[in-house]
Kinemage of the C-alpha trace (Angstrom):
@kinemage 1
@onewidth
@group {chain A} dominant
@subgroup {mainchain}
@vectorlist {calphas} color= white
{ca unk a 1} P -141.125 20.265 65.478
{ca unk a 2} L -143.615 21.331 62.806
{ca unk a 3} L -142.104 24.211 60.562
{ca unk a 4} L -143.498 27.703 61.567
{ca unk a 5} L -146.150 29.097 58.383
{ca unk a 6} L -147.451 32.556 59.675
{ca unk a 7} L -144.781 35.339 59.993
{ca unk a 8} L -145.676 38.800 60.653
{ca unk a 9} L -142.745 41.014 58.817
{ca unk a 10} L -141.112 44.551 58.689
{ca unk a 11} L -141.211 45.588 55.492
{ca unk a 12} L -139.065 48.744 55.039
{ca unk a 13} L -138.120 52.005 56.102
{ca unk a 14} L -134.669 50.549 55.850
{ca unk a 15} L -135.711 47.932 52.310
{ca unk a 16} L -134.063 49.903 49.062
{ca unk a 17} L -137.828 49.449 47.249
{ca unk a 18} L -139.734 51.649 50.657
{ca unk a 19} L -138.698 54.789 48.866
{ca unk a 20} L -137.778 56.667 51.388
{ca unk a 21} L -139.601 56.058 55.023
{ca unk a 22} L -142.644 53.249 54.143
{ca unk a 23} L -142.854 51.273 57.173
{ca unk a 24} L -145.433 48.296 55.495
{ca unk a 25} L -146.280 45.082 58.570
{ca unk a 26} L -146.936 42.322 56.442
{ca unk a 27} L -148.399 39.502 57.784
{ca unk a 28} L -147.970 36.553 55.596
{ca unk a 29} L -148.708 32.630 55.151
{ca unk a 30} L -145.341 30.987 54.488
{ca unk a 31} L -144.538 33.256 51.163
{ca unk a 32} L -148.415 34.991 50.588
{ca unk a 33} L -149.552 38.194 51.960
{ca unk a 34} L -152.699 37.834 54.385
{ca unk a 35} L -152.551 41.544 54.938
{ca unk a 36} L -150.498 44.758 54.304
{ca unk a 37} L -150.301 47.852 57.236
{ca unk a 38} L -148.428 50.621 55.564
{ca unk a 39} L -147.495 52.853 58.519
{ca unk a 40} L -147.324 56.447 57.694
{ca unk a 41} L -145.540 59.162 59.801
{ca unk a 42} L -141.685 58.874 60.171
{ca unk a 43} L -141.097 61.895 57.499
{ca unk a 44} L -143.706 63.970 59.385
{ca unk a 45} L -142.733 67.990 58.409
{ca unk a 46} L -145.702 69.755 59.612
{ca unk a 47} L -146.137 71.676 56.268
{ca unk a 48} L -149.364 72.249 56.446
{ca unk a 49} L -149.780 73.856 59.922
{ca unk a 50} L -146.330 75.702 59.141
{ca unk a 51} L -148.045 77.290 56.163
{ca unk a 52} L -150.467 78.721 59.188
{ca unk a 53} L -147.391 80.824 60.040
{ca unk a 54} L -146.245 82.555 56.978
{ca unk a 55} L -147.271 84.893 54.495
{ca unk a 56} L -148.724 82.685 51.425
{ca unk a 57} L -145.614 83.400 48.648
{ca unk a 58} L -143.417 82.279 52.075
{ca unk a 59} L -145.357 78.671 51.527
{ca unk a 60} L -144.498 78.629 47.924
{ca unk a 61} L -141.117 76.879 48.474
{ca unk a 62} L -142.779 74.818 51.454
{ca unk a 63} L -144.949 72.982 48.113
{ca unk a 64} L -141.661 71.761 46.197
{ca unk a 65} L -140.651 69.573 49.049
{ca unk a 66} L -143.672 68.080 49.424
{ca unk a 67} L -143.726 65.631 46.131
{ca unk a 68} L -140.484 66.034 45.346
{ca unk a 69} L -140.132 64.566 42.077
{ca unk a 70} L -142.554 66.747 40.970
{ca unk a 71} L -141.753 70.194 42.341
{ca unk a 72} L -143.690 72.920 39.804
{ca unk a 73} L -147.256 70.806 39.747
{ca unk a 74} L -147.204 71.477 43.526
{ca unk a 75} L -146.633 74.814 43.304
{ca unk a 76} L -149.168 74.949 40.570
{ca unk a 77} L -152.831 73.690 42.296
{ca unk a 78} L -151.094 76.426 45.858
{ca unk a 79} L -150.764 79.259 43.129
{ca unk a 80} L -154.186 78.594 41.504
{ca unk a 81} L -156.199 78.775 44.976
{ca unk a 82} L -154.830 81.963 45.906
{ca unk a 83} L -155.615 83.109 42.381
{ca unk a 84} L -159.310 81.955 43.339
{ca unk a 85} L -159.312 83.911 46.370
{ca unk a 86} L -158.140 87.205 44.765
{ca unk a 87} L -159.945 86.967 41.886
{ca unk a 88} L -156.917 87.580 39.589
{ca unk a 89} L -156.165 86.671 35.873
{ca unk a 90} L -153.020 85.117 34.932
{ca unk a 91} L -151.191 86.687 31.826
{ca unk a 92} L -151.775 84.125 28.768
{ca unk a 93} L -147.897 83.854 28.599
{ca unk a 94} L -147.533 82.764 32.310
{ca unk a 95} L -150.868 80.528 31.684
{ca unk a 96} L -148.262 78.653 28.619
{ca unk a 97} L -145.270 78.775 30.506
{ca unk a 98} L -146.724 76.957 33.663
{ca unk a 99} L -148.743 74.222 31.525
{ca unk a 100} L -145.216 73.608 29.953
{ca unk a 101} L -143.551 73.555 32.895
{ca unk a 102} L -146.194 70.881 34.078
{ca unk a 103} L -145.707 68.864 31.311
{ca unk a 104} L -141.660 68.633 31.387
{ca unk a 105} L -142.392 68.187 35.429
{ca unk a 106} L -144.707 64.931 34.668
{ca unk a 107} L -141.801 63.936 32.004
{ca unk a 108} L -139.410 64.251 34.994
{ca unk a 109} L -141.715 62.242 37.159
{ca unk a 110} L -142.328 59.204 35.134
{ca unk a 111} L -138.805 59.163 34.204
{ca unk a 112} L -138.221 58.698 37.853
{ca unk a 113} L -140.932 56.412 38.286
{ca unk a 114} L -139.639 54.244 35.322
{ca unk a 115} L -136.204 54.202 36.377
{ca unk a 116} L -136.787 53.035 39.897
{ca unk a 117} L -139.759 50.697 39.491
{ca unk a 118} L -137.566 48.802 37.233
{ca unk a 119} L -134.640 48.720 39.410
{ca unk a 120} L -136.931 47.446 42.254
{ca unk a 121} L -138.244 45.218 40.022
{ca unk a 122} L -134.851 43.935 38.624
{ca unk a 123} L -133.930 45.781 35.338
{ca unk a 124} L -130.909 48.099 35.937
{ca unk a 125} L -130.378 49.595 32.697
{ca unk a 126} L -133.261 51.241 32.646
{ca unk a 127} L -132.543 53.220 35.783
{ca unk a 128} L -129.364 54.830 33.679
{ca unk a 129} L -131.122 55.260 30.334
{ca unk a 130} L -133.664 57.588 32.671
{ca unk a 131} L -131.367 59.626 34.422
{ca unk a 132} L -129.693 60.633 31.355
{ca unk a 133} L -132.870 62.265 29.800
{ca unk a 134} L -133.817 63.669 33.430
{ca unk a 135} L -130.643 66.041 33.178
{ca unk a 136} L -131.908 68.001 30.222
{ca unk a 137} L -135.093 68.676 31.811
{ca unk a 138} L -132.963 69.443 35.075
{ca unk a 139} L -130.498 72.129 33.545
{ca unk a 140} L -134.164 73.494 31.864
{ca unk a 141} L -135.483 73.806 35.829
{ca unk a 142} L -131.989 75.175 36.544
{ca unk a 143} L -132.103 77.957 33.461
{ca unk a 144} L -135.662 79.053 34.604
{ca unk a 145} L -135.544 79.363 38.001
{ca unk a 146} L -131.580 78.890 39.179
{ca unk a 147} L -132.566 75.352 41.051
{ca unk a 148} L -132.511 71.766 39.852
{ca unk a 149} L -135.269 70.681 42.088
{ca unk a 150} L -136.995 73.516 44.577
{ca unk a 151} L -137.705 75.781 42.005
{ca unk a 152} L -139.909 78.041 43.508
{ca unk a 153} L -141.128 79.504 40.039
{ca unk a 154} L -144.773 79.993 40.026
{ca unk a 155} L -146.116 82.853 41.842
{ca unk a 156} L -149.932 83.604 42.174
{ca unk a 157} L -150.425 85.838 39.569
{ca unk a 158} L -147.577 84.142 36.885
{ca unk a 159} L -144.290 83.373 37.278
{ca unk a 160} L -141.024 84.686 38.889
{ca unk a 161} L -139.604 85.744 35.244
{ca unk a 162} L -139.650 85.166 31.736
{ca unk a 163} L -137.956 82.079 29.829
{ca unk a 164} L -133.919 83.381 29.083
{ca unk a 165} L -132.458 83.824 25.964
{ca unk a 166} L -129.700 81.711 26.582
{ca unk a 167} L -128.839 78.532 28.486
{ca unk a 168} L -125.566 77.817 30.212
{ca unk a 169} L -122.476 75.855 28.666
{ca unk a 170} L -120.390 73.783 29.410
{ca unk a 171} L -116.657 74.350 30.261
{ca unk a 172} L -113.604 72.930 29.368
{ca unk a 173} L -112.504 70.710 32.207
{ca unk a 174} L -110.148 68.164 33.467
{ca unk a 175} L -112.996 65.398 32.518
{ca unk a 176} L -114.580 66.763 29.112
{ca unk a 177} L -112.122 68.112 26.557
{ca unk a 178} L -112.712 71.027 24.309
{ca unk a 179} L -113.440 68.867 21.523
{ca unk a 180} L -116.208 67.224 24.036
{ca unk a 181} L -117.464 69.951 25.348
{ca unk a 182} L -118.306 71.642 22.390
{ca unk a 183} L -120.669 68.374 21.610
{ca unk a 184} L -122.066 68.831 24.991
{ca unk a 185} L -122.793 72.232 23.628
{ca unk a 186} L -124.406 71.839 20.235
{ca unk a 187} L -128.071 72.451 21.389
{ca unk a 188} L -127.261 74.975 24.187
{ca unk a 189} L -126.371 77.979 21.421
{ca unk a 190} L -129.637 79.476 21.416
{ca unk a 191} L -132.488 80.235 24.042
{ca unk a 192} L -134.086 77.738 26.616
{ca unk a 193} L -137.163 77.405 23.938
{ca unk a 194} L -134.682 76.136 21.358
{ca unk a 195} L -132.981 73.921 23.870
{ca unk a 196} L -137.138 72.329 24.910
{ca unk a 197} L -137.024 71.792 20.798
{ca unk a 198} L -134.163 69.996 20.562
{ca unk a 199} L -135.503 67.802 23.534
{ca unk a 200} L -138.594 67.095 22.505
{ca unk a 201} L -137.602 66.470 18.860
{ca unk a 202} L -134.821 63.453 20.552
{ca unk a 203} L -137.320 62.299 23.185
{ca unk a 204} L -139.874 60.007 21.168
{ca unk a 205} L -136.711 57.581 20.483
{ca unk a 206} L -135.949 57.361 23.711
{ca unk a 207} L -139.524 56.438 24.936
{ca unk a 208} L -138.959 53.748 22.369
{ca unk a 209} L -135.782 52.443 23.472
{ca unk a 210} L -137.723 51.919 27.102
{ca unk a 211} L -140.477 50.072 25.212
{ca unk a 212} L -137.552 48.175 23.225
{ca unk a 213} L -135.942 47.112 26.853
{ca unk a 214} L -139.148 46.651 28.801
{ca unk a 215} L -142.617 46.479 27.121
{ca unk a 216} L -142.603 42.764 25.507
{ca unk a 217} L -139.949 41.758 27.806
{ca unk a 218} L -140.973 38.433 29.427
{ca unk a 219} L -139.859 38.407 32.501
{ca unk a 220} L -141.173 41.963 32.884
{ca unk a 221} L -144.611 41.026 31.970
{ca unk a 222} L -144.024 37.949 34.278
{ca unk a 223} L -143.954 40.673 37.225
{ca unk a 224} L -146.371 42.795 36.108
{ca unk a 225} L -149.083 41.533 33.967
{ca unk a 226} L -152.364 40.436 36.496
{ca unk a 227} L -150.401 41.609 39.796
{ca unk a 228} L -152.464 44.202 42.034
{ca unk a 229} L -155.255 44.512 39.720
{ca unk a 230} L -157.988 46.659 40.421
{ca unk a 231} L -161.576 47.408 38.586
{ca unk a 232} L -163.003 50.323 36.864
{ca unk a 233} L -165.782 50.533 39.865
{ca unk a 234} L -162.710 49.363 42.410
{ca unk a 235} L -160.168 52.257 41.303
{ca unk a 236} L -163.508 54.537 41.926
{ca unk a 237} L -163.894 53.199 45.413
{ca unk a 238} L -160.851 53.270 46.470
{ca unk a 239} L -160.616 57.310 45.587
{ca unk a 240} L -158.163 56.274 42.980
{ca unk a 241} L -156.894 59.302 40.042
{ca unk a 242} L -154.603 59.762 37.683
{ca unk a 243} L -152.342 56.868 35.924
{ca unk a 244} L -154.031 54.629 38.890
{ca unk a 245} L -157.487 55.215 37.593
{ca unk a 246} L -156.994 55.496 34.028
{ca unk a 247} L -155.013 52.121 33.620
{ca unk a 248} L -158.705 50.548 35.157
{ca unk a 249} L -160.361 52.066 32.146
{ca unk a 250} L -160.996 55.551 33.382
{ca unk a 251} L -160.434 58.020 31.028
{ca unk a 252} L -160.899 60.742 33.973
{ca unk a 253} L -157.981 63.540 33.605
{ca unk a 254} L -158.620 66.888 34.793
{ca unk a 255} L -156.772 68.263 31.815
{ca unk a 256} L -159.491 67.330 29.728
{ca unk a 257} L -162.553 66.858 32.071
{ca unk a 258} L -162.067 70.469 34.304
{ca unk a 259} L -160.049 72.435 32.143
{ca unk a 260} L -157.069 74.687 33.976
{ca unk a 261} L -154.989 77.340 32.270
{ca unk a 262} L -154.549 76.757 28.758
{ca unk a 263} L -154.756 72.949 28.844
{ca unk a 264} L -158.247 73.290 26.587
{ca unk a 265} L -156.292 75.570 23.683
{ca unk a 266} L -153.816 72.310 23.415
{ca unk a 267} L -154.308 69.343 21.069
{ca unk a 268} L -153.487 65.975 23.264
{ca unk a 269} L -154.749 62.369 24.310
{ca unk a 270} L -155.383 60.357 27.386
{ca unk a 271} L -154.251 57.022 27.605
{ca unk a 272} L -156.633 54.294 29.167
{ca unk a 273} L -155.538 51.234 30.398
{ca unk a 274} L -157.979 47.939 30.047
{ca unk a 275} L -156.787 45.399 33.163
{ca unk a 276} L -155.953 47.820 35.939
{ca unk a 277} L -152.873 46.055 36.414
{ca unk a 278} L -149.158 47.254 36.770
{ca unk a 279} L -148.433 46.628 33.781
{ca unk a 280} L -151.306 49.067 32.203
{ca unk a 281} L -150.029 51.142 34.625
{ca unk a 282} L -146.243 50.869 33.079
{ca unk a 283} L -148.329 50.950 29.552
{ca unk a 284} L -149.924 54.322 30.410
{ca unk a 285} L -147.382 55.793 32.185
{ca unk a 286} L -145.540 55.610 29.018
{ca unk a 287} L -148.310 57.163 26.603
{ca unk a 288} L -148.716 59.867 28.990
{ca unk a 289} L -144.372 60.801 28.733
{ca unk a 290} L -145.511 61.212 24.571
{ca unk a 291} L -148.506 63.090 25.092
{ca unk a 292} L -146.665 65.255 27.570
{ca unk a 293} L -144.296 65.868 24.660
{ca unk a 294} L -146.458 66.955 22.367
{ca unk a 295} L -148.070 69.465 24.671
{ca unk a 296} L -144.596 70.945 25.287
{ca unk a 297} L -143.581 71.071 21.470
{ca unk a 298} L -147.135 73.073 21.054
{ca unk a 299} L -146.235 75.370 24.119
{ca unk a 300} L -143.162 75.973 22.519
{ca unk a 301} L -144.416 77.392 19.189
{ca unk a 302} L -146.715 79.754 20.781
{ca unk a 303} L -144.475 80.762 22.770
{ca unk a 304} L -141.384 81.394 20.484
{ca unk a 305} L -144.292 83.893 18.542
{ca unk a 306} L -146.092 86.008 20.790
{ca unk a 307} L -143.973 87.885 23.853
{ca unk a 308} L -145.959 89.477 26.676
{ca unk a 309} L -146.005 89.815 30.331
{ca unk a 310} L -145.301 86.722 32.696
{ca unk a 311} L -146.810 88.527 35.628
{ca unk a 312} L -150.247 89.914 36.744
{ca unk a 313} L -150.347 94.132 36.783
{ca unk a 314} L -151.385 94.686 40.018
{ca unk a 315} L -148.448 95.757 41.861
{ca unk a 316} L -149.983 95.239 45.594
{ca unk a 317} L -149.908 91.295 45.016
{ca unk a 318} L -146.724 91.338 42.690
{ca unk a 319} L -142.840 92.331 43.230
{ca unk a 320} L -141.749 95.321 41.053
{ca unk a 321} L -139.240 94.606 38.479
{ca unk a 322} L -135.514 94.303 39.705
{ca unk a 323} L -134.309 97.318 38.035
{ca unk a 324} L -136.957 99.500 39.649
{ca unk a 325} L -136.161 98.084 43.007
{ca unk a 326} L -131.981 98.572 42.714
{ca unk a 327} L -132.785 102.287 41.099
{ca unk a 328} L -135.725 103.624 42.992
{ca unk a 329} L -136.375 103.589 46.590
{ca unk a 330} L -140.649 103.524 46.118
{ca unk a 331} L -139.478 99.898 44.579
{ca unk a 332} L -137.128 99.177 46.931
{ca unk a 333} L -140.257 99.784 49.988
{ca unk a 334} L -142.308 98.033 47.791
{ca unk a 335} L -139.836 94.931 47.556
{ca unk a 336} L -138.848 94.951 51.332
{ca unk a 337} L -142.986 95.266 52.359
{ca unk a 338} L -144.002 92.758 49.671
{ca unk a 339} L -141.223 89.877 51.445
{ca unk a 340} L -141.658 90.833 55.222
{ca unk a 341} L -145.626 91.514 55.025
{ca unk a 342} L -146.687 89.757 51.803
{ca unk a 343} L -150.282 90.937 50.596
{ca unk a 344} L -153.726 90.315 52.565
{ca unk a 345} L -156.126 88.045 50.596
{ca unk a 346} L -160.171 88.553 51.205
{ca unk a 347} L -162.056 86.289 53.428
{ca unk a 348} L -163.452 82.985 52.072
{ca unk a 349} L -162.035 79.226 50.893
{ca unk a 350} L -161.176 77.951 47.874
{ca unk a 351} L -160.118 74.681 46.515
{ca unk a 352} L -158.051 73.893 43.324
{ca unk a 353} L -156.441 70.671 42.144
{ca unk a 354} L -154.044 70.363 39.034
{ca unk a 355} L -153.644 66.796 37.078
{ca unk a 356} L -150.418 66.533 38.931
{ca unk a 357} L -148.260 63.419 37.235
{ca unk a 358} L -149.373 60.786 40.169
{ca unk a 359} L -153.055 61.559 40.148
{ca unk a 360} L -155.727 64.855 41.597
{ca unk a 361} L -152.810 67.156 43.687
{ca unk a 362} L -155.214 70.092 45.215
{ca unk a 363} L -155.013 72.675 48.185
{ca unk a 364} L -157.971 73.822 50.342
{ca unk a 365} L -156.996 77.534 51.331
{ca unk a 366} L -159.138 78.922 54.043
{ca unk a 367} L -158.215 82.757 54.691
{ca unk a 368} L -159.750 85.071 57.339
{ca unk a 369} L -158.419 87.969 55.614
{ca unk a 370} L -155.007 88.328 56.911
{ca unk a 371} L -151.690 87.515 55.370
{ca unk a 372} L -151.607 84.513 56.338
{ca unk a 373} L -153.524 81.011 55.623
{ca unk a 374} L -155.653 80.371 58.543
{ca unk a 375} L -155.779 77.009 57.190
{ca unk a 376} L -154.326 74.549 54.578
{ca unk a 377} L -155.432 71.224 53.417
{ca unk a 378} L -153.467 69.838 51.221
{ca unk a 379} L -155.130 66.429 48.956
{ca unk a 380} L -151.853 64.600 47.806
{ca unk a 381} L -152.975 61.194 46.077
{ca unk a 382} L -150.051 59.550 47.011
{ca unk a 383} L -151.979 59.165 50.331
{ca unk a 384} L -154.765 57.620 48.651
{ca unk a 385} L -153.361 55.433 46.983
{ca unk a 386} L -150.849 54.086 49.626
{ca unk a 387} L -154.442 52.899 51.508
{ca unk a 388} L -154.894 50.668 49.018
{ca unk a 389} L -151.908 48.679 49.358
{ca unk a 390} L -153.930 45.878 51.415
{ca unk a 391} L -156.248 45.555 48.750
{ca unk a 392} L -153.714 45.346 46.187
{ca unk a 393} L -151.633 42.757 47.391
{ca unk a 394} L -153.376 40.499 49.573
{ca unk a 395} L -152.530 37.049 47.717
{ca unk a 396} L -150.114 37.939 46.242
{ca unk a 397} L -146.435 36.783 46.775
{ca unk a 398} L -143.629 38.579 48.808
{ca unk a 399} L -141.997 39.717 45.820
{ca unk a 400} L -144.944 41.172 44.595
{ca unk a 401} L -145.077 43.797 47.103
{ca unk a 402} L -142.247 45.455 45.535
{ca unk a 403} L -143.511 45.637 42.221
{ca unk a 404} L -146.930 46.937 43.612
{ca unk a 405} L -144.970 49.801 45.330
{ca unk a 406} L -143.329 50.670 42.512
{ca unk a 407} L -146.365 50.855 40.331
{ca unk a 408} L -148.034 53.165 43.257
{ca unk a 409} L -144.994 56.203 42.732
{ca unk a 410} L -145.174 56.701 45.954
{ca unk a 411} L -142.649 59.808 46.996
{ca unk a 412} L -143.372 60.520 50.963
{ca unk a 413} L -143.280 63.710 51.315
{ca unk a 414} L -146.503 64.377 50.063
{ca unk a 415} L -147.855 61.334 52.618
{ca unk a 416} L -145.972 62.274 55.155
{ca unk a 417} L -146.674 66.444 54.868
């Protein structure tokens, strides 16, 4: 009896390298892919028509869950289309304060994204050395907005509230000494903009210790150099942005090319990529953690010298401030009709997309005047790039397939939305 060649496979949801619900049929020739179906649907949440049904700042936390490894960039491109539609201005301060929010956000991505792509692809260290830098930028999430991961902190017109002056500590315990915890401490004694400096001060050695553990390491560049390459005029055709595109040779980053917020005031590089493989991608992945780092440390200093308002004036779109609303009972109205009716935004449709950390993230907003989104598209290039995953592999080996997923950053809930 002759051996059997052809197999057609399950790969995933249950495989530990799906993240999260990827159903992929493979259909392969003993160990080579012939062809890759990535099935899409078994996270479905509905967010989209559900936005149909609530006031727009209602929708705000309904954005956070959709890539959620990269909650405040979602909120970001929702905010800036309802801006469009009202016609507002954001306050310069909020305009700082969300870019460097972005910024540690893509940090917090890629650090994800590093630590799991090389766990899938067989490194474990790395997966620690990651987490360990993700819990600064968590406890900053947590200072700002009380949450380590649905933050809910933009609002169309700024943000919920300024930076604090302090950041929490930690406490003696049954675990961590006093002697510990006041080196747990150190960096915590002064406000969340000291606590940023610190970071970004320590975080350049870190990058390097991933480049130390990964970047010349040969079996790493066994798994990654010339695996799911893709061309400068490929990457185009296949409606390919961010890290994805640039690592083809792209240098195509809405940062630079359509200017948002205060991105244009800010001093900063984009990394390109030469053989659109995963290993440029790995490569400019980890560029774009140091230029993110430098945009932060720059946020910082303006923002440590010139105070101002975080929200915009106009008190119909915007809640009053807390002590008005405990103390007087116009606030109080105005707080209770602001959360039960929210604020009616003029007729039209507007787009906007942010350079979100895993490519173009944008809502299309179309409003018929009401309170309400009559309807919301939401462009997530996770999607995108997902349909490629045919094209990348096919050829390739089994074992490939992981390392291709990886290099994708594929987080379902914005696929699945």
């Amino acid at each position: 009896m002759s051996e059997i060649q052809n197999y057609t496979l399950n790969f995933g949801p249950q495989h530990p390298a799906a993240h999260g619900v990827l159903r992929l049929v493979l259909e392969l020739d003993g160990e080579v892919i012939q062809r890759a179906d990535p099935h899409v649907g078994l996270l479905h949440r509905g967010t989209e028509k559900l936005a149909e049904s609530r006031i727009y700042n209602q929708s705000i936390g309904y954005m956070d869950r959709l890539d959620y490894v990269s909650m405040m960039c979602n909120e970001h491109a929702y905010c800036m289309t309802i801006e469009k539609l009202l016609d507002i201005e954001v306050p310069e301060r909020a305009q700082y304060i969300r870019v460097m929010f972005d910024e540690i956000t893509r940090i917090l991505n890629h650090l994800m994204w590093l630590g799991t792509h090389a766990l899938d692809v067989g490194a474990m260290t790395m997966f620690l050395y990651c987490f360990r830098e993700r819990e600064d930028l968590m406890d900053a999430y947590e200072a700002v907005s009380g949450a380590r991961m649905h933050a809910s902190y933009y609002r169309p017109g700024g943000v919920y509230r300024d930076l604090p002056d302090s950041m929490p500590q930690y406490e003696a315990s049954q675990w961590h000494n006093q002697k510990e915890v006041n080196e747990l401490n150190k960096n915590r004694q002064g406000s969340l903009l000291d606590f940023l400096k610190d970071f970004t001060s320590r975080f350049e050695t870190y990058v390097d210790e991933y480049e130390i553990l990964l970047t010349e390491n040969r079996i790493w560049k066994q798994r990654t150099v010339d695996i799911g390459c893709l061309t400068e005029q490929q990457a185009k055709d296949l409606s390919m942005t961010g890290p994805m595109l640039r690592a083809s040779g792209v240098a195509w980053d809405l940062r630079k090319m359509e200017p948002y917020e205060v991105y244009d005031k800010l001093d900063f590089d984009i990394p390109v990529g030469t053989n659109g493989d995963c290993y440029d991608r790995y490569v400019v992945r980890m560029e774009e953690m140091r230029q993110s780092n430098r945009i932060i440390s720059q946020c910082i200093e303006w923002l440590q010298n010139n105070p101002g308002p975080v929200m915009h004036e106009d008190h119909k779109l915007t809640i009053p401030e807390r002590m008005d609303m405990k103390q007087d009972m116009e606030g109080l109205i105005h707080h209770f009709k602001h959360f039960t009716e929210g604020y009616m935004v003029p007729e039209g449709e507007a787009y906007c997309g942010v350079e979100h950390p895993k490519g173009e993230f944008g809502t299309y907003i179309v409003s018929d005047g009401a309170n309400k989104p009559y309807r919301l598209k939401i462009r997530a290039p996770g999607f995108a790039h997902l349909s490629a995953m045919d094209f990348l592999v096919k050829g390739h080996m089994l074992a490939d397939v992981v390392t291709v997923i990886g290099t994708l950053d594929i987080v379902f809930g914005e696929i699945d939305r």
